[in-house]
C-alpha positions as CSV (number, residue, x, y, z in Angstrom):
1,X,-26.0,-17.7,-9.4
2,X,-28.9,-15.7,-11.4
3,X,-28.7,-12.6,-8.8
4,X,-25.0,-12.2,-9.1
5,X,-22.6,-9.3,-9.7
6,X,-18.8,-8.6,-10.6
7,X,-16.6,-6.9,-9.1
8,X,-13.2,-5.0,-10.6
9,X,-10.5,-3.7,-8.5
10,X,-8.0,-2.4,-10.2
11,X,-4.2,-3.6,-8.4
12,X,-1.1,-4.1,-9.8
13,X,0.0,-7.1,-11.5
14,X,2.2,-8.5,-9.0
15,X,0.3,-8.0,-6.3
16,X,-2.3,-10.0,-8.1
17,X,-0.1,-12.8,-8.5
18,X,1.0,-12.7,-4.6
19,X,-2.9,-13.0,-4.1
20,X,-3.5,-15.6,-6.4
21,X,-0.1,-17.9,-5.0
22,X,-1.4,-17.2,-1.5
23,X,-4.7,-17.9,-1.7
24,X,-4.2,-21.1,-3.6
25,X,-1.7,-21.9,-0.6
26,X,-4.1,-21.3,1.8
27,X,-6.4,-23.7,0.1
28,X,-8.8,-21.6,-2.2
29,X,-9.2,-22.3,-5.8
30,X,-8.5,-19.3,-6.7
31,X,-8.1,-15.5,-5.7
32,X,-11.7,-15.0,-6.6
33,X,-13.0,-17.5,-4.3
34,X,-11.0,-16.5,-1.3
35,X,-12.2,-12.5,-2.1
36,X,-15.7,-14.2,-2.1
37,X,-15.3,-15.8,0.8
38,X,-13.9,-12.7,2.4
39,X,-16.7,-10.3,1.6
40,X,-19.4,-12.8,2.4
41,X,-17.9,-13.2,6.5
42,X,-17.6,-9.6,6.6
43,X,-20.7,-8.3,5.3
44,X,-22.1,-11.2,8.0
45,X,-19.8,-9.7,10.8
46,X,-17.4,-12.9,10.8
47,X,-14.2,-11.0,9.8
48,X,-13.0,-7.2,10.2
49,X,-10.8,-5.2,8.4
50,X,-8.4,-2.8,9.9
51,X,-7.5,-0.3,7.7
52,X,-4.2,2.1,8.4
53,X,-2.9,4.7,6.4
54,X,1.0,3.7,6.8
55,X,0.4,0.4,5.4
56,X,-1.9,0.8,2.5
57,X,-0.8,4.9,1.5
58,X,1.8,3.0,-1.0
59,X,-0.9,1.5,-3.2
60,X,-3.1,4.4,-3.3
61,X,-2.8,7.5,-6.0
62,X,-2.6,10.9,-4.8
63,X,-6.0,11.7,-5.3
64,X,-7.3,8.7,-3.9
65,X,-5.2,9.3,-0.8
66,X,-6.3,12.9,-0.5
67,X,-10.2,11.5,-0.9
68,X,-9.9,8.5,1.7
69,X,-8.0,11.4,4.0
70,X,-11.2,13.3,4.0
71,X,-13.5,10.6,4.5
72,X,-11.7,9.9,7.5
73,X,-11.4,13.3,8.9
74,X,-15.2,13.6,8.3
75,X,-16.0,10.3,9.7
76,X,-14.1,11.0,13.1
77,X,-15.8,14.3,12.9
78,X,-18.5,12.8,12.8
79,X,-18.6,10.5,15.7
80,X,-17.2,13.0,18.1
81,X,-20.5,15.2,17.1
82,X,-22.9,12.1,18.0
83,X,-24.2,12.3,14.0
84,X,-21.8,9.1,12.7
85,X,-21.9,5.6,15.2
86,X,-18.8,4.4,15.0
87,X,-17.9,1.0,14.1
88,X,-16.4,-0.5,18.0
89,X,-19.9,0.8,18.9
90,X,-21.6,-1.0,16.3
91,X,-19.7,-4.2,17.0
92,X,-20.5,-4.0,20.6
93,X,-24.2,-3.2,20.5
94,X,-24.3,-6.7,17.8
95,X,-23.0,-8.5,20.9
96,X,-24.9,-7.2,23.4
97,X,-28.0,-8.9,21.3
């Protein structure tokens, strides 16, 4: 891979190890591989993420709760005002082609 690039994400230790256990379970070689494998179908529109705020405000800081609180606002803001396309609309205009 010449035109390659690394990624850090910064997670506790244990949950590293629950990632690593499960995605060797699951059949991967490793944690890397399944995150790989992960961001290449989603960036293709195979897989979706559904992100709440009850079940990931436990691993976040404050500040990075407060920050991801306002990027929410904003985006929701932002559809209702017709400047943001939200991303059900964006899903369902990809299947309508």
């Amino acid at each position: 891979m010449n035109d390659s690039s690394v990624l850090q994400v910064r997670l506790p230790l244990s949950l590293r190890e629950q990632g690593e256990a499960a995605a060797v379970e699951a059949g991967f070689s490793s944690l890397q591989e399944a995150v790989r494998v992960l961001i290449k179908q989603f960036a293709s529109g195979f897989a979706s993420l559904r992100l709440t705020l009850e079940d990931s405000d436990e691993n976040r800081s404050y500040l990075t709760s407060k920050e991801y609180l306002k990027i929410i606002r904003e985006a929701r803001e932002g559809v209702k005002n017709g400047e943001t396309v939200s991303f059900e609309d964006m899903q369902k205009s990809k299947k309508k082609k």
